[in-house]
N, C-alpha and C positions, 0 to 999 in steps of 0.2 A: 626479612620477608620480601620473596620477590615480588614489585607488581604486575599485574595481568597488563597487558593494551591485547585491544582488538583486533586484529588482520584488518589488512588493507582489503585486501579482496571480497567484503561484503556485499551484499549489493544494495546499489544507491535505494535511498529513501525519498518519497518525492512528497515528504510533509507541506512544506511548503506551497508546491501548487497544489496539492488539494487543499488545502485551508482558503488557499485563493479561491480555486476554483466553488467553494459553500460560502464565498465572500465574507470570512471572518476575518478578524483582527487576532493577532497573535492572544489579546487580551478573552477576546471572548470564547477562545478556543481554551484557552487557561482554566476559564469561568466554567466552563463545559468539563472538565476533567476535574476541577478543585485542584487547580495548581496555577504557577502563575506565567505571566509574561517570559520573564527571564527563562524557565526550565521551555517554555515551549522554543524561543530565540533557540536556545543552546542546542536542542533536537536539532533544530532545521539549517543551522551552522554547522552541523556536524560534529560540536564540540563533545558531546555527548549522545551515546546511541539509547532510545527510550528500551526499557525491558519488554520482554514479552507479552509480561501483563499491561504495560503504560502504550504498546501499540497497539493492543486490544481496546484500551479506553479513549485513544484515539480515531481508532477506525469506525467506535463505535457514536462517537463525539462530530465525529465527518457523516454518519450514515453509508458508510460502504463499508466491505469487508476488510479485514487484516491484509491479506493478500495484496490488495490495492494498494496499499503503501506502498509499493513497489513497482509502483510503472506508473508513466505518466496520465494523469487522466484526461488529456487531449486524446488518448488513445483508448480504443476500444479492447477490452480485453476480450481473449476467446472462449470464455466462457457463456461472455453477454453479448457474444456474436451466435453462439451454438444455441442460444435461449428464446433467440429472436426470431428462430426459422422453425418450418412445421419439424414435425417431429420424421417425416422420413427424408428428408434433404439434412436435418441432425445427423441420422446415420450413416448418411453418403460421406458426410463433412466428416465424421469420425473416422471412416474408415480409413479415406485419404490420408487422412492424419497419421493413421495408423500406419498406413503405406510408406509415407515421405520417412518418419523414422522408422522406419524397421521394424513395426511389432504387428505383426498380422492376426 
């Protein structure tokens, strides 16, 4: 049987600084999912990529969404940039958006 490996081309996981950034210990973030140190280690080493369900209990163990595992949280995302403004300066931002890529 052959085994599977992953692609290199995923994209990064920024477990780590959010764990930092809700000032937890690999330990109480463990304590938060019902798992332990070592499996959270091994996520955030790369050694192991968590499933879709164990990013789900993750994102949900940090208080952010899924999505956010995937970019830094020193960064703002555009979502909770477009949330933060009235509702007609949203639609100007969307449009733009729309504009820069190509979808009118």
């Amino acid at each position: 049987m052959k085994s599977q490996t992953m692609p290199n081309n995923l994209p990064r996981m920024y477990l780590r600084e959010w764990r930092e950034e809700c000032d937890l210990t690999q330990e109480e973030l463990g304590a938060r999912m019902n798992t332990n140190k070592a499996q959270i280690s091994n996520w955030e080493s790369g050694g192991r990529r968590p499933s879709l369900k164990s990013q789900g209990a993750l994102a949900a163990a940090l208080g952010i969404e899924a999505g956010d595992l995937f970019r830094n949280p020193k960064t703002q995302s555009a979502d909770a940039l477009l949330r933060s403004v009235p509702p007609e300066l949203r639609d100007k931002a969307i449009n733009v958006i729309k504009a820069l890529i190509g979808k009118s």
